[in-house]
C-alpha positions as CSV (number, residue, x, y, z in Angstrom):
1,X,42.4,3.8,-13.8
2,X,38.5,4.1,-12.4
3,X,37.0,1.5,-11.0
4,X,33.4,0.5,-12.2
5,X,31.2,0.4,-9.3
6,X,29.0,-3.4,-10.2
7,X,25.4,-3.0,-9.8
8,X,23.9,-6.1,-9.9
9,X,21.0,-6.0,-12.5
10,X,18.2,-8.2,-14.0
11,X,17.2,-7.1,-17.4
12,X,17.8,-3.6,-16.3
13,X,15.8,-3.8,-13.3
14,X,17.6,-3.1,-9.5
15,X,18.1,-6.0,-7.6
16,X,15.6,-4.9,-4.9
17,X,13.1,-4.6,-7.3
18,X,14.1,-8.1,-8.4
19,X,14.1,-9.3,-4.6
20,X,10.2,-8.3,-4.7
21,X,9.2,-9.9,-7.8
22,X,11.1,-12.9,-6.5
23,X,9.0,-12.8,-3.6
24,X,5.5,-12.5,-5.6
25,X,6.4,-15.4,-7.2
26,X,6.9,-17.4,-4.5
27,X,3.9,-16.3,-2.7
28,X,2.2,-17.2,-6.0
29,X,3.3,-20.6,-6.2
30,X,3.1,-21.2,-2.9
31,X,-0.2,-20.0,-2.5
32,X,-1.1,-22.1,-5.9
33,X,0.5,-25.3,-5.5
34,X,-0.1,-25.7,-1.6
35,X,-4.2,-25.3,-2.0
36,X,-4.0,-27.5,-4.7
37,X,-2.3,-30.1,-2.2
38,X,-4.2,-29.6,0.5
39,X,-7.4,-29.9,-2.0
40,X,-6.2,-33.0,-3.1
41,X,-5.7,-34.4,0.0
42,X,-9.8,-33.8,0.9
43,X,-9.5,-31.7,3.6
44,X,-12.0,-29.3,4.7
45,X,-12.1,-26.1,2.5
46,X,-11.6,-23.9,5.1
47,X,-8.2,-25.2,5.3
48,X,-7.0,-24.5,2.0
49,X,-8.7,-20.6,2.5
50,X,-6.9,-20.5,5.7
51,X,-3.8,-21.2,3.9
52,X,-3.9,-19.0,1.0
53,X,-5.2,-16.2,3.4
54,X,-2.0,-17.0,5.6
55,X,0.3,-16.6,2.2
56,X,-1.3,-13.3,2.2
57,X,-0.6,-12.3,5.1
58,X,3.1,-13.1,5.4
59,X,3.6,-11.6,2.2
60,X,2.0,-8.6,3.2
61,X,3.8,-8.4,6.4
62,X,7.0,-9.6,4.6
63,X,7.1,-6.6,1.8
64,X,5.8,-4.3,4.9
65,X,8.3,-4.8,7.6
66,X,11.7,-6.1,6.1
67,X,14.0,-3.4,5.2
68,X,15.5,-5.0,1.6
69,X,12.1,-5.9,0.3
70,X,9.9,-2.6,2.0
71,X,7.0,-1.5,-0.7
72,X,4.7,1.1,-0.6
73,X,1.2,0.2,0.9
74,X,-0.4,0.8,-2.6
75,X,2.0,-1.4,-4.1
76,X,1.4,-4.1,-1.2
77,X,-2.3,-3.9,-1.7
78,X,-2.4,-4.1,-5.1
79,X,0.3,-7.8,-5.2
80,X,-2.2,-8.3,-2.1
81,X,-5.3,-8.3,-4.6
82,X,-3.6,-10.3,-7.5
83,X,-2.4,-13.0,-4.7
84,X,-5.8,-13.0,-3.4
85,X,-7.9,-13.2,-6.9
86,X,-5.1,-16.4,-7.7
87,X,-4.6,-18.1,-4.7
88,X,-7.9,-17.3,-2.8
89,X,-10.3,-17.6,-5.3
90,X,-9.8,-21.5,-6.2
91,X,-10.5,-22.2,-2.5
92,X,-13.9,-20.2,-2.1
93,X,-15.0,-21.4,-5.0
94,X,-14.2,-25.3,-4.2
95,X,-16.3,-24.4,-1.1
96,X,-18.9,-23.0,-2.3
97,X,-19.4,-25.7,-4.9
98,X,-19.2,-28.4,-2.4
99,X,-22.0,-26.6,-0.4
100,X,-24.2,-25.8,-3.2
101,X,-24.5,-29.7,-4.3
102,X,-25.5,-30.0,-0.5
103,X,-28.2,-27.1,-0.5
104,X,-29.6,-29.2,-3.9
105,X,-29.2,-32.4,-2.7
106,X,-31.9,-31.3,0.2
107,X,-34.0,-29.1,-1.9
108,X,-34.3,-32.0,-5.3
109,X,-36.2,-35.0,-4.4
């Protein structure tokens, strides 16, 4: 009798494929849900950009370095740009908005 060799699989996809896009996700969410704390807690919006950068970075150096979850560079820059677009984005913007009422408050009687 032959034994069947178990692969464990996720909708047909290999399980260190699955360990990445487990990984995205939580970089995503964390990334998401922590700016949004940190914005609601009114702290400077450098802060929430620091932290969504430094999700970026640790999943960049995550996916780079460890053996189980190693990418491709492409592969890392291109999760690195859709992290960015989500997680950065909200905290630029909140910044930019916040200095732009400043710049009219001075410039409108």
């Amino acid at each position: 009798m032959s034994r069947v060799k178990f692969i464990s699989r996720m909708h047909d996809v290999r399980t260190p494929e699955t360990l990445d896009k487990a990984l995205l996700l939580l970089a995503f969410l964390v990334g998401v849900f922590g700016g949004l704390a940190i914005k609601l807690l009114h702290v400077h919006p450098f802060v929430a950009a620091a932290f969504a950068a430094l999700v970026l970075v640790l999943y960049a150096t995550l996916t780079f370095f460890t053996t189980h979850l190693q990418l491709e560079p492409e592969v890392i820059g291109d999760n690195c740009y859709y992290l960015a677009f989500c997680s950065l984005s909200p905290a630029f913007r909140s910044h930019y908005i916040s200095w732009s009422k400043r710049v009219w408050r001075n410039v409108l009687p």
